[in-house]
Structure formats: C-alpha cells, structure tokens
N, C-alpha and C positions, 0 to 999 in steps of 0.2 A: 262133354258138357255135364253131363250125369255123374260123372266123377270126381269131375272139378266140384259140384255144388256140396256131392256127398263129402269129400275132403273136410271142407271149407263148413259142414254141418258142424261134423267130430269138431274140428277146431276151435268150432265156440262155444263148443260144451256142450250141444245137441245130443240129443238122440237120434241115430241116423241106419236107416237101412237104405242098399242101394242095388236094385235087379237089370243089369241090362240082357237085351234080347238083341245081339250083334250078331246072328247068325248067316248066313246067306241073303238074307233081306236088305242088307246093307248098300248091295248093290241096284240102289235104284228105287228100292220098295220102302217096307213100313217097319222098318228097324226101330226101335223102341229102348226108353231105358223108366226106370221107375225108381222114383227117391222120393222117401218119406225123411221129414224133418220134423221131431217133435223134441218138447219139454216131457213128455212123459215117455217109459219105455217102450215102443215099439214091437207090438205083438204081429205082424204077419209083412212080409215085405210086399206081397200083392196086396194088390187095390183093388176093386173093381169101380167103384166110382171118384178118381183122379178131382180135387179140387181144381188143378189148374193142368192142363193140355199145352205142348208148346210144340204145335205143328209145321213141322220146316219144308214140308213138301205135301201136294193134293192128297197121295194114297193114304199119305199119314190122314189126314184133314179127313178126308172118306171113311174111313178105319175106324180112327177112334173119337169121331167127333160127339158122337151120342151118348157114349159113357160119360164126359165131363159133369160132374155134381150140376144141378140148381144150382144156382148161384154161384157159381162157378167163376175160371178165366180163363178164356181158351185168346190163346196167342198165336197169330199166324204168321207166318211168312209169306208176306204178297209179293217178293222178289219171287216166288217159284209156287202161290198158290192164284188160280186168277178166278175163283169164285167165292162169294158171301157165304158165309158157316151158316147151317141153317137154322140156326139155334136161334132164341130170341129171351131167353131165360139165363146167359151167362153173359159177363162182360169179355167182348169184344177188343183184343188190343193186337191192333195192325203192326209188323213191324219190315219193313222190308231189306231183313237182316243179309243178303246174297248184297244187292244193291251197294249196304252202307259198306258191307267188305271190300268190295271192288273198289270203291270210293276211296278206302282206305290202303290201294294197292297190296290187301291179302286177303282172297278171294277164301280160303280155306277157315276164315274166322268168323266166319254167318253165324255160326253157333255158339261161338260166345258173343256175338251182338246178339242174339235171340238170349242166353243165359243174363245178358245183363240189363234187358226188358223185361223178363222175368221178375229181375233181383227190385229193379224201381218201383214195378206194379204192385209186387205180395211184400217187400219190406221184411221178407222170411228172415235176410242176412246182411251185415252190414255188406258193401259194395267193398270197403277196405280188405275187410275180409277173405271175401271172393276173391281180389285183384291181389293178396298174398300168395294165397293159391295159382294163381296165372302165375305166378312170377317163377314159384317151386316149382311148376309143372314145366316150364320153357325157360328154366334156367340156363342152358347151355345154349342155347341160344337167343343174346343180348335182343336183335332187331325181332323174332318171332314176341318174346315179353314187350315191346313195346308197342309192337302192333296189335297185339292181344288186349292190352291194358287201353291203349285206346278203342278198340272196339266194344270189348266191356262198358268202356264210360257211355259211347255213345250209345248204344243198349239202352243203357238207364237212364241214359236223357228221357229215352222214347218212354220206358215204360211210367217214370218218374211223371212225365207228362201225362198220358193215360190216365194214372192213380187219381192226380191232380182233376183233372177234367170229368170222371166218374165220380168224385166227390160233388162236387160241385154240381153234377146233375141230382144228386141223390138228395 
C-alpha cells in the first residue's frame, strides 16, 4: 500500500519519501510503513506526528494511535479492529476494508480498500492516478488488476463519503 501511494506520489510530480518497517512484525503485529507526500522538498522521511494513521489491525490502532497530529485522520479497519480510537481530537473514518475484500472475492486487497479511503478522505492524489499504479504493479496478472481497481474505487467511495460528511459537520 505504501509503495503503491509513494509510486503514484513521484508520478504526479510530488515530492515523496517512503520508510517501511516490514520486519518480522509482519507476521501478525505492527508492521508499519511511512509516506510523505509533499509540494516542497522533503527533509526527513520520519515523522513523528503522522497527519493521517491508517490502521489495519488493533496492535497497529494501540501502537500508534496517539502519535496521530491534532486534527488529524486516523482510519480504521473495523473488519479486524473491534474498539472506538480513543481520540476525540482527529477525524474518525471507519472503513471495513477485510469485509469489502471478501465481498470482492480477494481477501488479500483490504489494503488497497483501506489505500483508497485513504485517497477519498485527504484528496493527497487523484484516485486515476493511484489506480495507474495498481495497474503497473499487477500487470501480469489481468483478474488481480481488476480486482484491485475495484477495491480501490470502493475505498474511495467510503472515504469520499467520510470527507463529505465531515464537511458538512464542520
């Protein structure tokens, strides 16, 4: 997910750094990845206060849920998280990214629905964009791209939705 975004940064002409932490954590725990995307050059690829958190599982949600900025947007995964973030100072966008994959008979694509609720909420990148980069990343395989690109979209329905509904409260 972090690679595809950072890709898909470079591509639009961003400025992009991108840290992941795939080490042994992967299995189970709080594996982590870090992407900055800006208009100006990018001095330090660590963060320590993350505007926006996209938590796909509890350890992650317990780990780093307190580092997210004020004002912030922590994204959950309530397919695999089953308690309220206890934050009440960042926008909240629910996405039950395991769920909409299975739904989509490819269980393995949580994380680009979670990447493309992401992409609806912050509007960082166009969704065409991103969904070029699905395409180059699973090119060799036709049905994996199409099942990808549908989970992306429905992603951004959700987040798209979110954006929408936080506006309008504000």
């Amino acid at each position: 997910m972090g690679k595809i975004l950072a890709h898909a940064g470079m591509q639009a002409g961003k400025q992009v750094s991108w840290l992941p932490s795939y080490g042994p954590e992967m299995r189970g725990g709080t594996a982590n990845c870090t992407v900055v995307i800006s208009d100006e050059p990018v001095g330090s690829p660590v963060v320590a206060r993350p505007c926006v958190m996209l938590a796909m599982n509890l350890p992650s949600l317990d780990k780093f849920e307190a580092q997210v900025k004020r004002g912030g947007i922590l994204i959950i995964n309530t397919s695999l998280i089953n308690r309220q973030p206890t934050r009440d100072d960042v926008l909240v966008v629910e996405v039950p990214a395991n769920d909409i994959a299975i739904a989509l008979a490819s269980p393995r694509s949580a994380n680009i629905v979670a990447l493309g609720t992401y992409l609806g909420v912050t509007g960082v990148l166009q969704l065409a964009a991103v969904a070029q980069i699905v395409r180059e990343t699973f090119t060799s395989k036709h049905k994996a791209v199409e099942l990808n690109l549908a989970a992306l979209e429905q992603g951004y329905a959700v987040g798209s939705k979110a954006k929408q509904h936080a506006e309008t409260e504000a």
